[in-house]
VOPAGU-2260 file (C-alpha; in pm, 1 decimal, decimal comma):
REM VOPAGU-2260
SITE   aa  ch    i         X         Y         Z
SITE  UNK   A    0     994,1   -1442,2    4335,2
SITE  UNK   A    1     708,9   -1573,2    4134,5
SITE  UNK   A    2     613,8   -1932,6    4072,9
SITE  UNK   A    3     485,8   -1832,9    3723,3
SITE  UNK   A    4     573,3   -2117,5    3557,6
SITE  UNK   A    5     549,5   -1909,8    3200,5
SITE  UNK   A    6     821,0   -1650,0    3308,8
SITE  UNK   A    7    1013,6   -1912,3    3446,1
SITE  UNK   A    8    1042,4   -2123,4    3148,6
SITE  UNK   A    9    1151,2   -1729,1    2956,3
SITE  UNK   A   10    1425,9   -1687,7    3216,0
SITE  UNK   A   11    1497,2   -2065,8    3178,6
SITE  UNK   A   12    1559,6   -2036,1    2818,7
SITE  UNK   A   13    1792,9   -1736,9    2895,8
SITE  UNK   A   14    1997,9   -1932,6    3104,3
SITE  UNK   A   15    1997,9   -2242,8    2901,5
SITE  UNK   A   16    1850,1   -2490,0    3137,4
SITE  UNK   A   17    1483,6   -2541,3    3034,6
SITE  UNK   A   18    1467,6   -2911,5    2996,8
SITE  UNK   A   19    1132,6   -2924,4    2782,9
SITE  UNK   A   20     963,7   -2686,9    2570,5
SITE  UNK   A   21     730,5   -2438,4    2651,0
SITE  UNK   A   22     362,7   -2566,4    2542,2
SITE  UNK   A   23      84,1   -2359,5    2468,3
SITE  UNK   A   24    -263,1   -2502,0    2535,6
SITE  UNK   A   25    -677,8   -2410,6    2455,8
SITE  UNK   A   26    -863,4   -2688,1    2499,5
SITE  UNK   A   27    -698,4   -2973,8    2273,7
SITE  UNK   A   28    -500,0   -2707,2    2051,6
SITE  UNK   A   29    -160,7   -2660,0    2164,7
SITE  UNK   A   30     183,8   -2480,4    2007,0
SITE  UNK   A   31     533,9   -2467,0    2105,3
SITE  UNK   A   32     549,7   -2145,2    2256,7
SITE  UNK   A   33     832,4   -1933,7    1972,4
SITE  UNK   A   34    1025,7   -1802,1    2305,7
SITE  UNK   A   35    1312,5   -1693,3    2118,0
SITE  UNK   A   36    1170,9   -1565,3    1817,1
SITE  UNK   A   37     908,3   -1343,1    2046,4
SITE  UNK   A   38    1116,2   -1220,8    2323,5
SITE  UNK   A   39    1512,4   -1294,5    2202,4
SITE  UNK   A   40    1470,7   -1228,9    1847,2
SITE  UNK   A   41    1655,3    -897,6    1734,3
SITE  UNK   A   42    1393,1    -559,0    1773,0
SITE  UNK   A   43    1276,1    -473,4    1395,1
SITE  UNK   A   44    1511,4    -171,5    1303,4
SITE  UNK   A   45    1329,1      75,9    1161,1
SITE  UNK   A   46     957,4     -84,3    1318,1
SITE  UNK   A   47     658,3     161,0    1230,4
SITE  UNK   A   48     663,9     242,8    1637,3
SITE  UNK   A   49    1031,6     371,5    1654,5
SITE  UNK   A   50     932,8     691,9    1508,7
SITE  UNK   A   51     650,8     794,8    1765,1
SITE  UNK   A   52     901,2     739,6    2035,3
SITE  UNK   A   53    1074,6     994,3    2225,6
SITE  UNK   A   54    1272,6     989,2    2600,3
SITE  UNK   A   55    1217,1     927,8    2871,7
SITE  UNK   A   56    1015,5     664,2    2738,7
SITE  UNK   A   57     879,2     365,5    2969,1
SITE  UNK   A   58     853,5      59,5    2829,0
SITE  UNK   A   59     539,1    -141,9    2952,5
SITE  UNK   A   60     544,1    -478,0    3045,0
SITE  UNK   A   61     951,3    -496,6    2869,6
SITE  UNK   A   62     974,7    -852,6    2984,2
SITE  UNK   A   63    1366,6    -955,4    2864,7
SITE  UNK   A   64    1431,1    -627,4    2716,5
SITE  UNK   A   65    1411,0    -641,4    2345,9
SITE  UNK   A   66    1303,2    -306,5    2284,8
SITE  UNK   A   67    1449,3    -145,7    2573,3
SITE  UNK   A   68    1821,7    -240,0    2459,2
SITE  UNK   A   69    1717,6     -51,2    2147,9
SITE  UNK   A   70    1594,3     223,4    2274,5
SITE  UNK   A   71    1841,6     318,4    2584,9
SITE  UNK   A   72    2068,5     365,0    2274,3
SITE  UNK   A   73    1843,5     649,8    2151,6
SITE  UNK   A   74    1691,1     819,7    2489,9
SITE  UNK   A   75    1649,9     760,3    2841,4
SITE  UNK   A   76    1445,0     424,7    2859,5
SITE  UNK   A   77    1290,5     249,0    3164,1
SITE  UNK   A   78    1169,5     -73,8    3092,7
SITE  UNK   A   79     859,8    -237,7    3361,7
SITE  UNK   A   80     776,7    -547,9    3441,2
SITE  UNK   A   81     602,8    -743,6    3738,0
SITE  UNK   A   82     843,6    -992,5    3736,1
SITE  UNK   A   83    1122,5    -977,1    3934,0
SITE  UNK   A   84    1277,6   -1279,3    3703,6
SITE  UNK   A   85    1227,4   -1092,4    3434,0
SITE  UNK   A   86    1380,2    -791,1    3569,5
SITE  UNK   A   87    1688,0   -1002,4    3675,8
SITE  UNK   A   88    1731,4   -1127,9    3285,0
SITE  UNK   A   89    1685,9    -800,8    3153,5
SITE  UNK   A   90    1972,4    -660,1    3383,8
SITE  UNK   A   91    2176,7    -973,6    3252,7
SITE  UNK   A   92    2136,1    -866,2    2869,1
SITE  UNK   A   93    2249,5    -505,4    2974,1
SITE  UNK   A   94    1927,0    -252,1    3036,7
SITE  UNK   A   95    2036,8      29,9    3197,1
SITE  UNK   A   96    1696,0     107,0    3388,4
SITE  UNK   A   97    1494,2    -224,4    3486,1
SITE  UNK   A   98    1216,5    -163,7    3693,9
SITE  UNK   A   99     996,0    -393,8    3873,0
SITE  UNK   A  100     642,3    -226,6    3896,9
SITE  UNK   A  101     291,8    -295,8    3854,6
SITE  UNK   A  102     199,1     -66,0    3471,6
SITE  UNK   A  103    -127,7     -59,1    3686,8
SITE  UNK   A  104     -36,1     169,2    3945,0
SITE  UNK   A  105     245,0     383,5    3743,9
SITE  UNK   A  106     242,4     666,8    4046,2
SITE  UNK   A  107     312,2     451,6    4290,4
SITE  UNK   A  108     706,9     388,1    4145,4
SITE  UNK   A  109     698,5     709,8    3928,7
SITE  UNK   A  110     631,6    1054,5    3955,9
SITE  UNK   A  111     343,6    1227,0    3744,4
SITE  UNK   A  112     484,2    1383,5    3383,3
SITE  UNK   A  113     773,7    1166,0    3383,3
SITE  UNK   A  114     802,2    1028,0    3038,1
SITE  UNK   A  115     726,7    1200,7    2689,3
SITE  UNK   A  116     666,6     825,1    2518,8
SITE  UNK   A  117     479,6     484,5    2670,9
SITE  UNK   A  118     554,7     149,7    2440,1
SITE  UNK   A  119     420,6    -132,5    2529,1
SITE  UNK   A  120     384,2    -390,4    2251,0
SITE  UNK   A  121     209,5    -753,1    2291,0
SITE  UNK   A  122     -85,8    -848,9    2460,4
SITE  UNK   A  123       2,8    -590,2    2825,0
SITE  UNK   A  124    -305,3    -380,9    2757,7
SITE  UNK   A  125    -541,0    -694,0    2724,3
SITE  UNK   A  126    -476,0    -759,3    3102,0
SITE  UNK   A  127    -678,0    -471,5    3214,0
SITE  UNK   A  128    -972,6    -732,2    3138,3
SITE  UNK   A  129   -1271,5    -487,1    3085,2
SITE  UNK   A  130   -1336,0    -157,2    2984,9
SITE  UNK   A  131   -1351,1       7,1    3317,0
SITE  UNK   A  132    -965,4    -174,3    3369,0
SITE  UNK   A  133    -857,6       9,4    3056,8
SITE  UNK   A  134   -1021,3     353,2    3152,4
SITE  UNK   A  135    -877,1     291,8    3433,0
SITE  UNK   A  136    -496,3     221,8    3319,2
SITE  UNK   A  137    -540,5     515,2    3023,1
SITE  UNK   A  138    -571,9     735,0    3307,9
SITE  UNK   A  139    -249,3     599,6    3537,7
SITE  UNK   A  140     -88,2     610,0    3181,6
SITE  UNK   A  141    -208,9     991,3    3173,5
SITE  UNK   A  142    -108,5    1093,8    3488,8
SITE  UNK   A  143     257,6     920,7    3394,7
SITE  UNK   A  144     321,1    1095,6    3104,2
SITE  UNK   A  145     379,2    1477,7    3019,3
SITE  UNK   A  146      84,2    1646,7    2842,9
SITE  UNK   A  147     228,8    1601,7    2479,3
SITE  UNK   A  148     322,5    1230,0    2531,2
SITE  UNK   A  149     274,7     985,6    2309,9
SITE  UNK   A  150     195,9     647,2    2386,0
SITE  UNK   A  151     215,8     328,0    2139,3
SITE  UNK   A  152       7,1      24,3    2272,6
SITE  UNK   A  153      -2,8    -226,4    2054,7
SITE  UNK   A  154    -285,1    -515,1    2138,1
SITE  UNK   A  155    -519,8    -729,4    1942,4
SITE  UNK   A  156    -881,6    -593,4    1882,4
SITE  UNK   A  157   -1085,7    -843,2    1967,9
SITE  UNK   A  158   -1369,3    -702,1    1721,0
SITE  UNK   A  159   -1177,5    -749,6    1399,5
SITE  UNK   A  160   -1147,7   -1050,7    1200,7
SITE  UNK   A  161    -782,9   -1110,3    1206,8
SITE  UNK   A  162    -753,9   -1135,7    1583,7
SITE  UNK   A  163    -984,3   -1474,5    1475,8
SITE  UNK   A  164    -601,7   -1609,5    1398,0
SITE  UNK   A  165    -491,9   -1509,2    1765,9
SITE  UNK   A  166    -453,6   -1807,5    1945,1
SITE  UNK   A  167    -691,4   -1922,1    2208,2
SITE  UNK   A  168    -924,4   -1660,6    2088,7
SITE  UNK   A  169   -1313,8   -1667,1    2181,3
SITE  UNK   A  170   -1528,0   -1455,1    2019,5
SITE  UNK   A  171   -1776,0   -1442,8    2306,2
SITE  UNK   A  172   -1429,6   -1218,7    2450,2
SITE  UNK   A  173   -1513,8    -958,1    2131,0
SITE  UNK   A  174   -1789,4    -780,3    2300,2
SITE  UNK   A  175   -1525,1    -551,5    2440,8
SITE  UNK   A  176   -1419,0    -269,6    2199,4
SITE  UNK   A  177   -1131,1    -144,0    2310,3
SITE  UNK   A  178   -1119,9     268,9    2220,3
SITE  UNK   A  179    -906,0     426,5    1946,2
SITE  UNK   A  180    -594,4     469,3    2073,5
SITE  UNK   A  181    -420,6     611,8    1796,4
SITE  UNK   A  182    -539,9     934,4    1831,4
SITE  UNK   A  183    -368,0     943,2    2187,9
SITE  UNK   A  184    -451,5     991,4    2560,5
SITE  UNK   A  185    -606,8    1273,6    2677,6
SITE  UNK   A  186    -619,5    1446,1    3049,0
């Protein structure tokens, strides 16, 4: 088990014994982390992603399984995390398919051209740190997914103006530009 204190203050929340709240800090800025609005809160029926998705989707980096609830009612879903708290809450709420893996090395828990739709909506993406990490994850993603897939990553651009408003945003960090993604992954 991890000793992330982050995902253990998510899955203390779930089970109603976090003591304090969770605090957000950069530098002398902090927040109140919005745990249940963010990962609780109900998924946005009718969300501008729901109609690019298709099963057997996998659902990147699920953490509690917002999403995934909503989708297993629609099409096969497997929902991926890292942590194995996580996974344990998300089994708790009632996903079908919780997975622990690493959405860095897909082929090692999955075999290639198993899913028709990738989701993975928050800040997931961003951990591939460079451009050679993202290359690198586009093509695991690839090699995932059937030929006609569609995958819906949703992360902040740190080149536009409004990720400015992101917090604990530097932008020395928006030297990166992260590559069109709407017009899909290609083998």
């Amino acid at each position: 088990m991890t000793a992330d204190p982050f995902v253990r203050a998510i899955r203390d929340h779930y089970l109603d014994t976090r003591e304090e709240p969770l605090i957000d800090r950069d530098g002398a800025d902090t927040r109140e982390h919005a745990i249940e609005e963010w990962y609780f809160g109900p998924h946005t029926e009718g969300a501008w992603r729901d109609r690019w998705m298709r099963g057997p989707l996998i659902d990147l980096g699920a953490g509690v399984g917002r999403d995934a609830l909503y989708n297993q009612d629609r099409f096969e879903t497997v929902a991926v995390d890292e942590s194995q708290h996580l996974i344990e809450v998300m089994r708790d709420r009632g996903v079908g398919r919780a997975v622990h893996a690493d959405m860095f090395s897909l082929l090692e828990r999955f075999d290639r051209d198993r899913f028709r739709s990738a989701h993975a909506i928050g800040t997931q993406v961003g951990l591939a740190a460079s451009r050679a990490g993202i290359r690198s994850f586009l093509a695991e993603l690839a090699a995932a997914t059937t030929s006609d897939a569609t995958a819906v990553l949703d992360n902040y651009d740190p080149v536009r103006a409004a990720a400015e408003n992101v917090f604990a945003f530097r932008r020395a960090h928006a030297r990166i530009r992260l590559p069109r993604l709407s017009r899909g992954v290609r083998r």
